[in-house]
C-alpha positions in Angstrom: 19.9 69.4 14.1 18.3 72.7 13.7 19.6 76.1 14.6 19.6 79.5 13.1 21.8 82.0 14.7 25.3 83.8 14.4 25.9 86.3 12.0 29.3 87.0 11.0 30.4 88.7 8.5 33.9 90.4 6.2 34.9 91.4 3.4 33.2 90.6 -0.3 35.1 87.6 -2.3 34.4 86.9 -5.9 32.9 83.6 -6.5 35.3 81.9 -9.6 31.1 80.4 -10.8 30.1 84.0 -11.0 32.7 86.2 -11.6 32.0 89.6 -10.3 28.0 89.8 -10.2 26.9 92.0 -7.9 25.6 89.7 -5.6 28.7 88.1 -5.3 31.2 91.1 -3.5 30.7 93.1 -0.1 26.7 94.7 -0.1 26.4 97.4 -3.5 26.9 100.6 -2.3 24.8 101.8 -4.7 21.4 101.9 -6.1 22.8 101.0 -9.6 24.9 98.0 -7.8 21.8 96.8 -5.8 20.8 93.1 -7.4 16.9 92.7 -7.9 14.4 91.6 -5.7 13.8 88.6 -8.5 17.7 87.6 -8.1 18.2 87.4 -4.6 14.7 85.2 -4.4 16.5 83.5 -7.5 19.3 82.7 -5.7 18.0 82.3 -2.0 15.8 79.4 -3.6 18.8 77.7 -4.9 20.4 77.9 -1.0 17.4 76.3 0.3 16.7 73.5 -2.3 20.3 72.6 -2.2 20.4 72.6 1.7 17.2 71.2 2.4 17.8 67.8 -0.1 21.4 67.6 1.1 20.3 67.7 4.9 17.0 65.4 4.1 18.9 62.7 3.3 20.9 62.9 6.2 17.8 63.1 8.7 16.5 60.2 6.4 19.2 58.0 7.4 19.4 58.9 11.1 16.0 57.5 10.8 16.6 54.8 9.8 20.4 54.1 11.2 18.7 51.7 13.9 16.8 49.1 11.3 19.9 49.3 8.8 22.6 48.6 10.8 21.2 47.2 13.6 20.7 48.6 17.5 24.2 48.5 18.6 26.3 49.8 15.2 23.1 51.7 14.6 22.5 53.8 18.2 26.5 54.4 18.2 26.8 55.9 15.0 24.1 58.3 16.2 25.7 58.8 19.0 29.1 59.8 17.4 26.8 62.4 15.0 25.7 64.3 18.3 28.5 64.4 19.8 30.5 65.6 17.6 27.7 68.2 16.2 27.5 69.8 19.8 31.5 69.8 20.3 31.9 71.4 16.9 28.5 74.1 17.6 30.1 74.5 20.8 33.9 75.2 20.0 34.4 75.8 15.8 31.1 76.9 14.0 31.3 80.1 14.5 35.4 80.6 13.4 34.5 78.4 10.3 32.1 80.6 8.9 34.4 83.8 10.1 37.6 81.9 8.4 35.5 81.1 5.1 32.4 83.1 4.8 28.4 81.9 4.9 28.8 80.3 0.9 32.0 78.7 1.4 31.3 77.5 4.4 28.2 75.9 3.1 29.7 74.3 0.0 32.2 72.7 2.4 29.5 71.9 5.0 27.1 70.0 2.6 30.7 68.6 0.9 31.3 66.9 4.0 27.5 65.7 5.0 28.1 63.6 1.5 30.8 61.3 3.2 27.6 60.4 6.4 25.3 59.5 3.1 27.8 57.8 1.1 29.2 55.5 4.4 25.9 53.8 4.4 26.5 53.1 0.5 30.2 51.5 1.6 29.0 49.8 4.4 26.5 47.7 1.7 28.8 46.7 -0.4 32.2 46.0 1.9 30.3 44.7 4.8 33.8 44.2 6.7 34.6 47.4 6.2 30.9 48.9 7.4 31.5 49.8 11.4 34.5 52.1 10.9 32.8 53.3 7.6 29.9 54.4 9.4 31.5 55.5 12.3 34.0 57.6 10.3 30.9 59.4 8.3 29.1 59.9 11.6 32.0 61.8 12.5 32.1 63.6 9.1 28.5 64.0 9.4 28.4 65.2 13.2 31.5 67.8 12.1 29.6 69.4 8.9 26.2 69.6 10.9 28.2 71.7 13.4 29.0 74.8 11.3 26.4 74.6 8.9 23.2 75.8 10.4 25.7 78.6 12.0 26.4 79.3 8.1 22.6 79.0 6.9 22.0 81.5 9.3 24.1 84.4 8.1 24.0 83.2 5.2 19.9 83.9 5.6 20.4 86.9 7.3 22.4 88.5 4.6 19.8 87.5 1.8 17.2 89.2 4.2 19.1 92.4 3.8 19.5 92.4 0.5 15.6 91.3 -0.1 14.4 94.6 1.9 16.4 96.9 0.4 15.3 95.1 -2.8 11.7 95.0 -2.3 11.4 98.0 -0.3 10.4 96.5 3.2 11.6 96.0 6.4 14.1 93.6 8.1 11.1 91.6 9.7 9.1 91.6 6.6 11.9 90.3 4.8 13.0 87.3 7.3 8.7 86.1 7.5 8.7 86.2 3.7 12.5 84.4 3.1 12.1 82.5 6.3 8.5 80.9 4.9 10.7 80.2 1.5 13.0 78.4 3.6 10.7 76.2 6.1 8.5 75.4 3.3 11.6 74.1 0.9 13.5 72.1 3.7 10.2 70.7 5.2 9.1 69.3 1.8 12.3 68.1 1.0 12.7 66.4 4.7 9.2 64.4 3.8 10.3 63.8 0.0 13.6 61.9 1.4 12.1 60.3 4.2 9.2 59.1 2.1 12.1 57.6 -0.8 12.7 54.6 2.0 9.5 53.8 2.0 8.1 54.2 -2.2 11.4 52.4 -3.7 10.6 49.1 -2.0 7.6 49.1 -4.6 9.3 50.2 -7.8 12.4 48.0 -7.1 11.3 45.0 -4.8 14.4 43.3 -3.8 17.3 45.9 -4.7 15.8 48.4 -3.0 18.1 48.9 -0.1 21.1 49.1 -2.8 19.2 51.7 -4.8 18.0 54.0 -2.0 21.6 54.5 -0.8 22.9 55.4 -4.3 19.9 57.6 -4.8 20.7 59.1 -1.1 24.3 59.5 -2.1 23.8 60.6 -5.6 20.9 63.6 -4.0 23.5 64.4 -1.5 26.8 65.1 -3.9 24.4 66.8 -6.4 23.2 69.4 -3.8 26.3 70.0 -2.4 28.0 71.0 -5.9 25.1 72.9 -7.0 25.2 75.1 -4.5 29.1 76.1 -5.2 26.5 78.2 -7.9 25.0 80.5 -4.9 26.0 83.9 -4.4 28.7 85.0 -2.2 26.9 87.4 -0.3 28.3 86.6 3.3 32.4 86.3 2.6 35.2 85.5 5.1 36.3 87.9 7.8 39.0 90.8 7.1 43.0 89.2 6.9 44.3 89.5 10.7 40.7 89.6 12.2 40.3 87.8 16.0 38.8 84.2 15.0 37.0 83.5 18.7 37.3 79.3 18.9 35.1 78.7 21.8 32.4 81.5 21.5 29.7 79.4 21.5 30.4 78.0 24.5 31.6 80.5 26.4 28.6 82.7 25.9 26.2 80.1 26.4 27.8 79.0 29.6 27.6 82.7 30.4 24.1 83.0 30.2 23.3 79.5 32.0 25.4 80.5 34.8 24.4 84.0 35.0 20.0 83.6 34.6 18.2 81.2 36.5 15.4 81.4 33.3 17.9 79.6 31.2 18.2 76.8 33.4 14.7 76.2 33.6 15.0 75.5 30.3 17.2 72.8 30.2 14.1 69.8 30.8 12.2 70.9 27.6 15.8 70.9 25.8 16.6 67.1 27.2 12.8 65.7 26.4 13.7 66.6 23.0 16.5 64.9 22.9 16.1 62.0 25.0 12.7 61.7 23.2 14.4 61.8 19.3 17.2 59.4 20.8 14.0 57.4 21.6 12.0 57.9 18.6 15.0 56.8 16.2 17.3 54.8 18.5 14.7 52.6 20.1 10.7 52.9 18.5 11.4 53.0 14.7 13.7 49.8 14.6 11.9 47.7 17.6 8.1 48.7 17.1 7.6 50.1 13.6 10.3 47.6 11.4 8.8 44.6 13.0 5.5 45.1 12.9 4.8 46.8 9.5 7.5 46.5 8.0 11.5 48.4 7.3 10.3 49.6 4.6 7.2 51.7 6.3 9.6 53.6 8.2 10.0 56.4 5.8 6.0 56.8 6.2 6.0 57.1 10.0 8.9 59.2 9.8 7.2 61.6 7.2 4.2 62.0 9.3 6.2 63.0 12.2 7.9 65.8 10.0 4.4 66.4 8.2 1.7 66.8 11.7 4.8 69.1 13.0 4.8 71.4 9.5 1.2 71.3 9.7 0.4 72.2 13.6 3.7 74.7 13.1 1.2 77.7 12.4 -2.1 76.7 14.8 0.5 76.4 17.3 2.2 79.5 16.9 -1.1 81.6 16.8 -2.7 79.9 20.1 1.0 81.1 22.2 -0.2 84.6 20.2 -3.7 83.9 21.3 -2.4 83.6 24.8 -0.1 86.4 25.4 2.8 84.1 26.5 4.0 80.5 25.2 4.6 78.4 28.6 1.1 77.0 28.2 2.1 76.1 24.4 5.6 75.0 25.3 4.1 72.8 28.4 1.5 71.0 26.0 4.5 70.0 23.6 6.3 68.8 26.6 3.3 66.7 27.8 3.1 65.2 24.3 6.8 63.9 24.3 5.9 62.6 27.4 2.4 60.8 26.5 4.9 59.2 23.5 7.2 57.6 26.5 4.1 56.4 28.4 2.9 54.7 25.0 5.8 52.6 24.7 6.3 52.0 28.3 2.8 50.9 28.9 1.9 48.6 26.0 4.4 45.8 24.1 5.7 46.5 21.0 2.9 43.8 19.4 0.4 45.9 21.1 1.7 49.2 19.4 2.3 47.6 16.2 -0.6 48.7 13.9 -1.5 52.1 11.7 -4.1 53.2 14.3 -1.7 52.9 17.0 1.5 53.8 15.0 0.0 56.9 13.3 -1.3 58.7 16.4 1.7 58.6 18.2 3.6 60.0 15.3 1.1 63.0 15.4 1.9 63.5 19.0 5.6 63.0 18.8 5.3 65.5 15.5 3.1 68.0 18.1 5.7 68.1 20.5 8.5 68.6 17.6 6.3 71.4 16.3 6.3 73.2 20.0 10.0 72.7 20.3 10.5 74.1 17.1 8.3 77.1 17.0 6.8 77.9 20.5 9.5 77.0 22.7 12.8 78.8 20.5 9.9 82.1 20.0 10.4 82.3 24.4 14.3 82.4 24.2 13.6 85.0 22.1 11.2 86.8 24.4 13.5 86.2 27.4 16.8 86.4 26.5 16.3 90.1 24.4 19.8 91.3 24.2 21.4 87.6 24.3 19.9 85.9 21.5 23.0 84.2 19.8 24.0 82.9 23.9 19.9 81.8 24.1 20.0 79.9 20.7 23.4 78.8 21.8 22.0 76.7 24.6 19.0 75.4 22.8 21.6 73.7 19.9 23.9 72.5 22.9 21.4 71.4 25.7 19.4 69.3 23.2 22.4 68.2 21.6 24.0 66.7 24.5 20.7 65.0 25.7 20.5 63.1 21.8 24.2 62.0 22.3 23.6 60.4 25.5 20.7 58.9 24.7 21.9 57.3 21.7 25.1 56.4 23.3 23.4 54.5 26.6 19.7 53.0 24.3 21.7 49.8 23.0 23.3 49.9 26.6 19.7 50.1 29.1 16.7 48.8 28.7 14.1 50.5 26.5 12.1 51.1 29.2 14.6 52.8 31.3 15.5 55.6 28.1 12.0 55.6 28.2 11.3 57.0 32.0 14.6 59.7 31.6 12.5 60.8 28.5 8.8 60.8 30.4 10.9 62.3 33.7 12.3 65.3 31.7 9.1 65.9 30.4 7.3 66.5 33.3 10.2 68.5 34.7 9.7 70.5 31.6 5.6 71.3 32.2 6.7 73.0 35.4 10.3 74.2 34.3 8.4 76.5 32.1 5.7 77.9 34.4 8.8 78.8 36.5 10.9 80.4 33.7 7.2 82.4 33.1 7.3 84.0 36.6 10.8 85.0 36.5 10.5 86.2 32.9 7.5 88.3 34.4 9.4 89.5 37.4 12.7 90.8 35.7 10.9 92.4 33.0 9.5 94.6 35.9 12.9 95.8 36.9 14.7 98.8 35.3 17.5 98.1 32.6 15.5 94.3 32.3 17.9 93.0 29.2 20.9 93.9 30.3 22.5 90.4 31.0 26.0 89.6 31.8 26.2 86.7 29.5 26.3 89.5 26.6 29.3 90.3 28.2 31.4 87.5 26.4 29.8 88.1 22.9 31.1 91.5 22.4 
């Protein structure tokens, strides 16, 4: 659940923790009122930390949601998540953070993530109570995740502001140097909490389980009140101001309907959801638990996160390297795709050793890294004056692609999520090449940018 975009904005509201610092009301109008550049680093440092551990214990869980609770309970819960993470991305994120500002809605976003963490805790110790527990917090969970990366975006984009001005550089300078800050913080905390499933087995043997869920928990609540201490920079919108429920969706069905480019990239959007509905519903709790181990799954899931951190930048400079990212995008696709023929050609017993284990978590982790970087930089490139509708449909295509696959893994075979995954990757090699040409040929034509899905984001 990753998506940066929508920036909305109001007037300034004091935050009761800080009183009225000037980092706190509508941007200084001033020199004199103009917080430093140590501050806002200060206090966009705070944002991330408290983000990034909140939201890695939540991507901790998911990965292992299949081994804990088991394949039914465990694929459903995930499925609830997505769901409910595209309907609310689709039809409230963007009024949430109008109706209560970046901070506010952040606090309450990371608030509500607690009650996903703290449903695996309940469903330990009141094991009758543990399928509506979990189901309940994957609701919780699915809601929060909805409106928050909406939030960390503006919230982002208004700390960028205030750091140029600040430091005396430009906008772009300013989101590379916060948006490295960010990555690096949320990456590392991602592996830290990931790799907690897999190091407290060896402190603790035998209460493990118990611990690592009140440590979640614990993590989770302690993020989420620390960052009622971040600066208001991004309040609510003015009394009486149009709140648009259903922007979202509207202006990414706009842009769908209206570009044939945007369609094409709806199979690179379903490979990586199919294939993380794959990785997590099916390959972490029926290859990796029973062949190394439950407890190893915080390894393999770290080295997915890790190979895609680490490839992030070599990947990014070869679609530089090449004038154009479809190459870059189409290798990424081809690796989710070489993941599903893994699986589909060799037994679980065959795949169940660290030479075979680790290399397919470097490709999954390469495809991640492509999908992440590479393929998001193209919307960008191709959808110029309808970013927020481009980013839209990345958040929703993917989205609805994880919920179905979660919702029909405990339902098929393995081996039939498995093809859908393989088949949308190879739809996605050539989906991009296609999406290339017609980039190529509008950008020929005069007034090339001037799309009519901008039309409902006005």
């Amino acid at each position: 659940m990753a998506m940066d975009e929508g920036l909305l904005t109001g007037v300034g509201l004091q935050n009761p923790l800080h009183g009225g610092s000037s980092l706190n009301d509508a941007p200084p109008s001033s020199l004199a009122d103009a917080p430093s550049k140590g501050s806002v680093v200060r206090n966009f440092l705070l944002m991330s930390l408290c983000f990034s551990l909140n939201h890695g214990t939540v991507t901790a869980l998911i990965s292992l949601a299949g081994s804990e609770l088991g394949a039914s309970l465990g694929n459903t819960s995930l499925g609830v998540l997505y769901f409910v993470y595209t309907f609310t991305a689709a039809f409230a994120s963007h009024s949430v953070v109008a109706l209560f500002g970046a901070k506010r809605t952040l606090v309450l976003g990371l608030a509500v993530y607690c009650c996903y963490v703290a449903s695996y805790l309940v469903a330990y110790f009141v094991e009758a109570a543990a399928r509506p527990a979990v189901l309940v917090g994957a609701a919780l969970g699915g809601a929060a995740a909805g409106f928050l990366w909406p939030a960390q975006g503006a919230y982002y984009a208004k700390c960028a502001e205030r750091y140029a001005a600040a430091a005396d550089v430009t906008r772009e300078q300013a989101n590379s140097t916060l948006g490295s800050y960010f990555s690096c913080c949320y990456l590392a905390c991602e592996v830290l909490m990931k790799l907690c499933s897999s190091l407290l087995p060896l402190a603790v043997p035998g209460e493990s389980t118990k611990i690592l869920y009140v440590v979640y928990t614990a993590v989770a609540c302690g993020s989420a009140f620390f960052m009622s201490f971040v600066a208001d920079v991004d309040p609510p919108a003015r009394d009486g101001a149009p709140v648009n429920f259903g922007k979202t969706a509207l202006s990414a069905l706009s842009l769908l309907t209206t570009d044939a480019k945007c369609a094409c990239m709806i199979p690179m959007n379903f490979a990586f959801g199919f294939g993380a509905s794959y990785l997590n519903g099916y390959f972490m709790s029926a290859v990796v638990a029973p062949s190394v181990g439950e407890d190893k799954i915080g390894y393999l899931s770290s080295v997915v996160v890790g190979s895609a951190a680490l490839l992030a930048l070599p990947l990014g400079a070869l679609g530089k390297a090449l004038g154009r990212q479809a190459p870059v995008v189409a290798l990424g696709a081809c690796c989710f795709g070489t993941f599903a023929v893994a699986n589909l050609a060799l037994a679980p017993a065959a795949l169940g050793s660290w030479p075979a284990l680790v290399p397919l978590a470097v490709v999954f982790g390469c495809g991640r890294s492509t999908w992440e970087t590479n393929f998001k930089a193209t919307f960008a490139d191709y959808f110029p004056h309808a970013k927020e509708a481009a980013f839209a449909n990345v958040q929703l295509q993917s989205g609805v692609a994880s919920t179905i696959g979660f919702f029909v893994n405990p339902r098929i075979t393995p081996d039939q999520l498995g093809y859908v995954a393989l088949t949308c990757s190879l739809a996605a090699v050539g989906a991009q090449f296609a999406a290339a040409k017609l980039h190529a040929k509008a950008a020929k034509e005069p007034g090339y940018g001037a799309l009519r899905g901008d039309a409902t984001m006005a």
